[in-house]
C-alpha positions in Angstrom: 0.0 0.0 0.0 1.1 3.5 -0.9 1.7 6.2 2.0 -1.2 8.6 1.6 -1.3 11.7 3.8 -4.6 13.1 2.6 -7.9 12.9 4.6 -10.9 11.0 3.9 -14.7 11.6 5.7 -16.5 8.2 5.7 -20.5 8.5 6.1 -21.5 5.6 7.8 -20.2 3.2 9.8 -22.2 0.1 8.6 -20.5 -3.3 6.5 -19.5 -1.3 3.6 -18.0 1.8 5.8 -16.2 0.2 7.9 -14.9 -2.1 5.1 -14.2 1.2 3.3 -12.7 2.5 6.2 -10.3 -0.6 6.5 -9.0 -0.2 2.9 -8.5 3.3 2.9 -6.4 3.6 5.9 -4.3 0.4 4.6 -3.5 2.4 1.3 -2.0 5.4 3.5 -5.3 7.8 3.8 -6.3 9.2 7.3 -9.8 8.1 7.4 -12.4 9.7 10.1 -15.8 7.4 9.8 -19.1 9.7 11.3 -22.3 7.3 12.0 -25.4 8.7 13.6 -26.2 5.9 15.5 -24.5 4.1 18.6 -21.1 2.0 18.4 -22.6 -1.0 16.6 -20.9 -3.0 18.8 -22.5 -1.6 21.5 -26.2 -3.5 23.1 -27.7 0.0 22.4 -27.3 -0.9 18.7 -28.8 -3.8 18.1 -32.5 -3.6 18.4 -34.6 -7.2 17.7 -35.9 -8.0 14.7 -34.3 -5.2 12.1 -31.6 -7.8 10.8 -31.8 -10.2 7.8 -28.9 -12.5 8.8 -26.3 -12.5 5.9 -25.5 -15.2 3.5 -21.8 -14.8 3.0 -20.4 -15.7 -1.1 -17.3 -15.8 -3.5 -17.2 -11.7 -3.6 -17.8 -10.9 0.1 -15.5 -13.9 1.0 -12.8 -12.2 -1.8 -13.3 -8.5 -0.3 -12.4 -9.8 3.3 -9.9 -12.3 2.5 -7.9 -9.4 0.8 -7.5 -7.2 4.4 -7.2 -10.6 6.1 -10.0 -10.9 7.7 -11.7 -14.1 6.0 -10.6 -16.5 8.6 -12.1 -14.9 11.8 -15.5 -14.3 9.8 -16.0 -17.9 9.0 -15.5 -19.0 12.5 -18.1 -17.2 13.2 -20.6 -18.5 10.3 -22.5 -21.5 9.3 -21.7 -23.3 6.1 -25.2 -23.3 3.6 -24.8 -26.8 1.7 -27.8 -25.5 -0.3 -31.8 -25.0 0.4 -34.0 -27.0 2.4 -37.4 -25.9 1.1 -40.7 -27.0 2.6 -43.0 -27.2 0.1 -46.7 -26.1 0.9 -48.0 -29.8 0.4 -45.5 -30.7 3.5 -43.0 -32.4 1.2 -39.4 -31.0 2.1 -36.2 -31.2 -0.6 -32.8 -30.6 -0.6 -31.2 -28.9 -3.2 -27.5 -28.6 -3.6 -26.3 -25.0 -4.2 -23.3 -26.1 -6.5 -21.3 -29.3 -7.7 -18.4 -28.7 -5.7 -17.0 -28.2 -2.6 -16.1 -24.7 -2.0 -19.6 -23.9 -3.9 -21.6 -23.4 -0.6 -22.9 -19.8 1.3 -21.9 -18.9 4.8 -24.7 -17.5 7.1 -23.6 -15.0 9.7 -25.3 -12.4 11.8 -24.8 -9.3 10.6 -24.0 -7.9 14.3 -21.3 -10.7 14.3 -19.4 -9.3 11.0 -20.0 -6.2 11.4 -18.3 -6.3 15.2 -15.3 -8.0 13.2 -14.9 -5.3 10.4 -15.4 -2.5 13.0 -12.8 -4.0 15.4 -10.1 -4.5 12.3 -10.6 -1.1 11.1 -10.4 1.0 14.7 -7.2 -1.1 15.2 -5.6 1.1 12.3 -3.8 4.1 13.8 -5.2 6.5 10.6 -9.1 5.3 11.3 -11.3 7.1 14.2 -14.7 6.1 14.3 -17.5 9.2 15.3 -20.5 7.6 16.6 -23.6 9.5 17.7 -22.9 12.0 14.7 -25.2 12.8 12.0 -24.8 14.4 8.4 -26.8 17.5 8.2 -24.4 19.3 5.1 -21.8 18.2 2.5 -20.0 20.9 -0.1 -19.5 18.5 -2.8 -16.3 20.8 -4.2 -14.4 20.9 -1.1 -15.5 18.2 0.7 -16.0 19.5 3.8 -18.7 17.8 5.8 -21.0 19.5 8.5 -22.2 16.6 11.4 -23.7 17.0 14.9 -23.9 15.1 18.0 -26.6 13.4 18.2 -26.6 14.0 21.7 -27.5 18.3 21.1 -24.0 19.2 20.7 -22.9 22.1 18.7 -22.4 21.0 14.8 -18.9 20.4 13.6 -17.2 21.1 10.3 -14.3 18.6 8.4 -12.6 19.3 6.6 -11.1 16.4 4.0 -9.8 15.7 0.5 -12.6 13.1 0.0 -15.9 12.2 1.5 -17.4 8.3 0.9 -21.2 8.1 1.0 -21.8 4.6 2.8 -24.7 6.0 4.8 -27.5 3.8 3.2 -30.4 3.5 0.8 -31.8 6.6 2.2 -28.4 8.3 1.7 -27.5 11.6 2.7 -24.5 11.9 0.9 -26.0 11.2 -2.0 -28.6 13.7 -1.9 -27.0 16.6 -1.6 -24.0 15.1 -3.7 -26.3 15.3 -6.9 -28.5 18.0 -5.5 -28.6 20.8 -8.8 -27.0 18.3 -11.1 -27.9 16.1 -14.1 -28.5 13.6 -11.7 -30.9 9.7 -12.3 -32.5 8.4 -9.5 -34.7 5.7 -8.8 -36.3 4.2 -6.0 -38.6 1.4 -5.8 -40.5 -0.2 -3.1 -41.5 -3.9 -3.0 -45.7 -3.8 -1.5 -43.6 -6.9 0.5 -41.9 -6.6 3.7 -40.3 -8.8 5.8 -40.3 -9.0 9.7 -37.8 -11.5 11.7 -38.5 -14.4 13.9 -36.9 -17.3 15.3 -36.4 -21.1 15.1 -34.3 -22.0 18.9 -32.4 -24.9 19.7 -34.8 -27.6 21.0 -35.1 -28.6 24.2 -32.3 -31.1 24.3 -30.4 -28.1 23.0 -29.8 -29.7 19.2 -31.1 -28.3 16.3 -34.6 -28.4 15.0 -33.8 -28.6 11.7 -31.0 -29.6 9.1 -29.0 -26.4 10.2 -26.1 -26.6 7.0 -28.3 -25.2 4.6 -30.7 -22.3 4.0 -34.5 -23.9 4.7 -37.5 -22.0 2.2 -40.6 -21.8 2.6 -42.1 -20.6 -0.6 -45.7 -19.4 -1.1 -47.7 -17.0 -3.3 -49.0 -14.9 -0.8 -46.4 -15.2 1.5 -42.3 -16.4 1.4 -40.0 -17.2 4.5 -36.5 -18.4 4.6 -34.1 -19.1 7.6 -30.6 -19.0 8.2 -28.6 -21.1 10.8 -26.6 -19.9 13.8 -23.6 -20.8 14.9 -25.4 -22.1 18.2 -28.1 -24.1 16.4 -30.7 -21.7 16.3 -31.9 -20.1 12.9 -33.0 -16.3 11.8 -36.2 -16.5 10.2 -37.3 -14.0 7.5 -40.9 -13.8 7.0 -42.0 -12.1 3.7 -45.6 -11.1 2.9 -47.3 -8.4 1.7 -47.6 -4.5 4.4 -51.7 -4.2 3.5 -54.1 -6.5 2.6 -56.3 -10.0 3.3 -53.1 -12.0 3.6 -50.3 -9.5 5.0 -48.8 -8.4 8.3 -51.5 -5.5 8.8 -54.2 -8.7 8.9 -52.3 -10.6 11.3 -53.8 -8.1 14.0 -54.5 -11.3 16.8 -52.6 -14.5 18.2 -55.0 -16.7 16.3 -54.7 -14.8 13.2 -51.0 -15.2 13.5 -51.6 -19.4 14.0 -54.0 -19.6 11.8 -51.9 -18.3 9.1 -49.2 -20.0 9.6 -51.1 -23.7 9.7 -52.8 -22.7 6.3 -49.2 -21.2 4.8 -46.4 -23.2 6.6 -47.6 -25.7 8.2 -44.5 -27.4 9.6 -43.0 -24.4 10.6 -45.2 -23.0 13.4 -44.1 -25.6 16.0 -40.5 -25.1 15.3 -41.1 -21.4 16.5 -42.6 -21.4 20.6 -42.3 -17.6 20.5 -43.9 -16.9 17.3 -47.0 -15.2 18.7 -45.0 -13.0 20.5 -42.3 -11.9 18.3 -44.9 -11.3 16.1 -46.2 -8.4 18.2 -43.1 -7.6 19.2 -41.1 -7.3 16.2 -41.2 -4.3 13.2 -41.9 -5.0 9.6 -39.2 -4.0 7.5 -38.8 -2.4 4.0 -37.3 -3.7 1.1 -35.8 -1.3 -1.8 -34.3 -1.1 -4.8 -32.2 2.0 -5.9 -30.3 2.7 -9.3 -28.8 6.3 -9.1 -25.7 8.2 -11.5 -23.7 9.6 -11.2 -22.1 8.0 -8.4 -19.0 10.5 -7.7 -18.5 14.1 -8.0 -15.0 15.5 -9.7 -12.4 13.5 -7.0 -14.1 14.7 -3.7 -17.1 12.3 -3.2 -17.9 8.7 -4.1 -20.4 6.2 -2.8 -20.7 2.7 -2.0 -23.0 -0.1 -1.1 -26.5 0.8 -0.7 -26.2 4.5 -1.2 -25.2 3.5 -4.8 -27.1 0.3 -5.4 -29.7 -1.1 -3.1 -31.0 -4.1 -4.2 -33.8 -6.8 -2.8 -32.6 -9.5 -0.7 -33.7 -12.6 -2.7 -30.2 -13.2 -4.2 -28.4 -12.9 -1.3 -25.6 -10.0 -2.8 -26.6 -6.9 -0.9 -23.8 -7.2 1.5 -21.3 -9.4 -0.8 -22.0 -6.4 -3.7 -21.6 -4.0 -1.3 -18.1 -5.2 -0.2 -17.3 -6.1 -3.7 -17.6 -2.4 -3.7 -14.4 -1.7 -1.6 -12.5 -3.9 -3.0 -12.8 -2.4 -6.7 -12.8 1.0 -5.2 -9.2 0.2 -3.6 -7.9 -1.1 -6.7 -9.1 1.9 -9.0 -7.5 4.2 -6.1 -3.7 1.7 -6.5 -4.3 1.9 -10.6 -5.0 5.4 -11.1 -3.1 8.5 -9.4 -5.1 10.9 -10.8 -8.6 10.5 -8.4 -10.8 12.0 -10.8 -9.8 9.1 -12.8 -9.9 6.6 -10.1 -13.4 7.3 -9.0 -14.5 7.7 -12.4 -13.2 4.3 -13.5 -14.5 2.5 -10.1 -18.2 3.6 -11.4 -17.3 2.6 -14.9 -16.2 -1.2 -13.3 -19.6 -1.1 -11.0 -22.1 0.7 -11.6 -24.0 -1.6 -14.9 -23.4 -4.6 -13.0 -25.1 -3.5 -9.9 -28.0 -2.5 -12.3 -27.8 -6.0 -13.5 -28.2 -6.8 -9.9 -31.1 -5.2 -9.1 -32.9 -7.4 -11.9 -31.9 -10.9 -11.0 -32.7 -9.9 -7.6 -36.4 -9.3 -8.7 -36.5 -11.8 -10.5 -35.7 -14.6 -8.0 -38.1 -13.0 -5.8 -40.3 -14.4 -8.2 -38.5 -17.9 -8.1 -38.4 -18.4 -4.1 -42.0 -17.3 -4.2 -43.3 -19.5 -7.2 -41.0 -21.8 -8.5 -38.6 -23.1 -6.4 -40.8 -25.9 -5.3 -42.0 -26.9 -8.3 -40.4 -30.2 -10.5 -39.4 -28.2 -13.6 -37.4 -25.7 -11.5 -36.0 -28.3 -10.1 -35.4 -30.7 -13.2 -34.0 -27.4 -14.2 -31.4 -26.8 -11.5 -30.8 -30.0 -11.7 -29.8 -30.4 -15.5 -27.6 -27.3 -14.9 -25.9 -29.5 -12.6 -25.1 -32.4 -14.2 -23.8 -30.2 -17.4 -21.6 -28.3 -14.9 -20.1 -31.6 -13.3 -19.6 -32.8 -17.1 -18.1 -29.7 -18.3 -16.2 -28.2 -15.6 -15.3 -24.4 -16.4 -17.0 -24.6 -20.0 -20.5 -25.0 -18.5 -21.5 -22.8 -15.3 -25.2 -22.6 -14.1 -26.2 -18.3 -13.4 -26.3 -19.0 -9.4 -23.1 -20.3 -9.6 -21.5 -17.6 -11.4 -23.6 -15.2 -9.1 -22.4 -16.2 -5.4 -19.5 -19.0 -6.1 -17.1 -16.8 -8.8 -16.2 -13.2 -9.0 -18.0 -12.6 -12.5 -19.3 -9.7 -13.4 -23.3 -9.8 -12.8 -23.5 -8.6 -16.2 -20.7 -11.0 -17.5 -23.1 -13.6 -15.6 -26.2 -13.4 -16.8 -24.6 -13.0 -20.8 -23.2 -16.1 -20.3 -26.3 -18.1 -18.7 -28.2 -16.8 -21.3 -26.1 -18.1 -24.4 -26.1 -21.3 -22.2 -29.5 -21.4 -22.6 -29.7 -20.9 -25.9 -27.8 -24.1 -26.3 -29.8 -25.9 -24.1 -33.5 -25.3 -25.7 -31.9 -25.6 -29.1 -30.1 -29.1 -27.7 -34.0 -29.8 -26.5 -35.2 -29.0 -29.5 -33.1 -30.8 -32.0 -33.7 -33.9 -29.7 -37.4 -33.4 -29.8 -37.3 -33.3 -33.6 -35.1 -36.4 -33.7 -37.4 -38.3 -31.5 -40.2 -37.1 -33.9 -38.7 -38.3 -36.9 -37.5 -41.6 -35.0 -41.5 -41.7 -34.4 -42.6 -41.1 -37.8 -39.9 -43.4 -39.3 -41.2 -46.3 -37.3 -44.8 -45.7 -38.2 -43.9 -45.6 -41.6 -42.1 -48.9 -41.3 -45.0 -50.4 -39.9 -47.3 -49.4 -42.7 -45.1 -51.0 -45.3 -44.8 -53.9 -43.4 -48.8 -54.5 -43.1 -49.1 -53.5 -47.1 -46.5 -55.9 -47.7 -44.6 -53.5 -49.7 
């Protein structure tokens, strides 16, 4: 790493921050991180049921491994073999999330990695972290940043050579960054949202379920998934509509809440003894999608993760995108003196991926919710598979490509899409050979009965 005496303001001190954080001070910068809420770390800052847990892949594994930190974040996860999905009929099926070994997801609380990527960064000597202050003013050209205790202290002004917007899908940053300019923006909420609950240990304090794999639950009118814990429990996300006859505003009483879940998931309410009351207990959360440009202004402000590219949850690259993030950021910084340059070429590198993103995570939305269950998505998956095992490297299936390589999302779903191509005309021409196999025998048959 280059020595770096300039100054850099980090807004926000969540994965992708304090990831950010942790790179920049490692190529030389001094790097003060600001967060308006409590030391993550801290009991104060982790409030029930506002987490999805995180499924951990190829590009978040990559981003950590680079600042070493890979090793101490898998001790603390759960290896995903694959999904466990409980089909509505009560049938339950495993499927394999790749061919080979390393081709597996690692769950992980969020409040576990994020504790991790905070401690590795405030052990630099260039990073401070500033919690309890929020953003109320950036000047885009001088990046100077205004912030005030959240406690009613007087505001503050600092002043740096570049600010990073990592402050979230609501992003202040990136507000008055574009504010006046040419600016896109787009922001789109699912009518969906999602409110945690909880599978424990069982009384003999083994798990419930298989724990090495992500367990579905897949439904029209309503979609749950759980990851495993490292001490047998599992995070449950339940997804389902914010108004209407089936959705979290109709699940107003206990026996609406059992009632639903014996019609919906039948097999899953007695796994959960505290489902009534986390239930009640527990917020419904939002899910967003936002595509924005640009995402830097001259070389004084950039953003990353979420601020630049939130995306639904259903693919499981929010966080592994977002980190993915840092590490391309660090590398434009290393290949490219001139910031202007460096920052311009970072959003080049991300920015119609991440848009790329955004779609395939819609779109398996769709596939947890309506297909995943079914025998031709899984015949499917399944003769992905086998090609892949017969073809190693020349034949990889999309999810593959999405969470167990470092390909480009748009490089990705290219590729997929030629392999499909092959794959129905394959079908095809074996169709019409069959066909003519058919026909040739019936004509056989004919002559043989006419005698000619």
């Amino acid at each position: 790493m280059t020595e770096n005496r300039e100054r850099v303001v980090v807004v926000g001190a969540g994965l992708a921050g304090s990831l950010a954080a942790l790179y920049l001070a490692r190529r030389g910068y001094q790097v003060d991180v600001y967060e308006r809420r409590p030391d993550p770390r801290s009991a104060l800052a982790s409030p029930e049921g506002r987490s999805i847990n995180l499924g951990l892949s190829a590009r978040g594994m990559r981003a950590l491994d680079e600042v070493g930190l890979l090793a101490d974040v898998l001790k603390r996860s759960v290896p995903m073999r694959g999904r466990v999905v409980h089909a509505p009929d009560g049938t339950v099926r495993f499927q394999p999330y790749g061919v080979r070994e390393h081709e597996i997801l690692h769950s992980v609380l969020r409040e576990e990695l994020i504790s991790v990527v905070v401690d590795a960064a405030e052990a630099e000597p260039a990073v401070r972290f500033h919690f309890g202050h929020r953003l109320v003013r950036l000047d885009r050209d001088t990046a100077t940043v205004e912030v005030v205790p959240t406690d009613g202290g007087e505001p503050v002004r600092v002043h740096a050579d570049l600010v990073v917007g990592a402050d979230g899908v609501f992003s202040t940053v990136r507000q008055q960054m574009q504010h006046g300019l040419r600016a896109d923006y787009a922001q789109e909420f699912l009518p969906w949202g999602y409110k945690e609950l909880t599978i424990p240990v069982g009384a003999d304090g083994e798990p419930r379920v298989r724990l090495e794999a992500l367990h579905v639950w897949p439904g029209h009118e309503a979609l749950m998934v759980a990851h495993p814990n490292v001490d047998g429990s599992l995070t449950c996300s339940l997804f389902m509509a914010h108004e209407g006859p089936v959705s979290f505003a109709a699940l107003d009483t206990p026996q609406a809440v059992r009632d639903f879940f014996d019609r919906h998931f039948p097999d899953a309410g007695d796994l959960m003894p505290a489902l009534v009351d986390e239930m009640a207990a527990h917020p419904v959360g939002h899910l967003v999608t936002v595509r924005t440009a640009p995402w830097r202004h001259a070389d004084r402000v950039v953003l990353v993760g979420d601020a630049a590219h939130a995306v639904y949850p259903f693919y499981g690259q929010g966080m592994n995108s977002s980190f993915e993030d840092c590490l391309v950021l660090d590398s434009c910084l290393a290949a490219h003196p001139d910031r202007t340059a460096a920052l311009a070429a970072y959003e080049a590198a991300r920015k119609p991926h991440t848009d790329v993103l955004a779609d395939l995570s819609t779109a398996n939305f769709a596939d947890l919710r309506d297909r995943v269950h079914r025998i031709g998505y899984t015949a499917s998956a399944t003769a992905d598979r086998i090609l892949a095992r017969l073809l190693p490297g020349r034949w990889v299936p999309l999810y593959a490509m999405v969470s167990h390589t470092t390909t480009p999302y748009a490089d990705a779903l290219a590729r997929a899409r030629r392999q499909d191509r092959i794959l129905r005309t394959a079908g095809a021409g074996l169709a019409l050979a069959a066909t003519l196999a058919v026909a040739a025998t019936v004509r056989a048959g004919r002559r043989r009965s006419t005698g000619r």
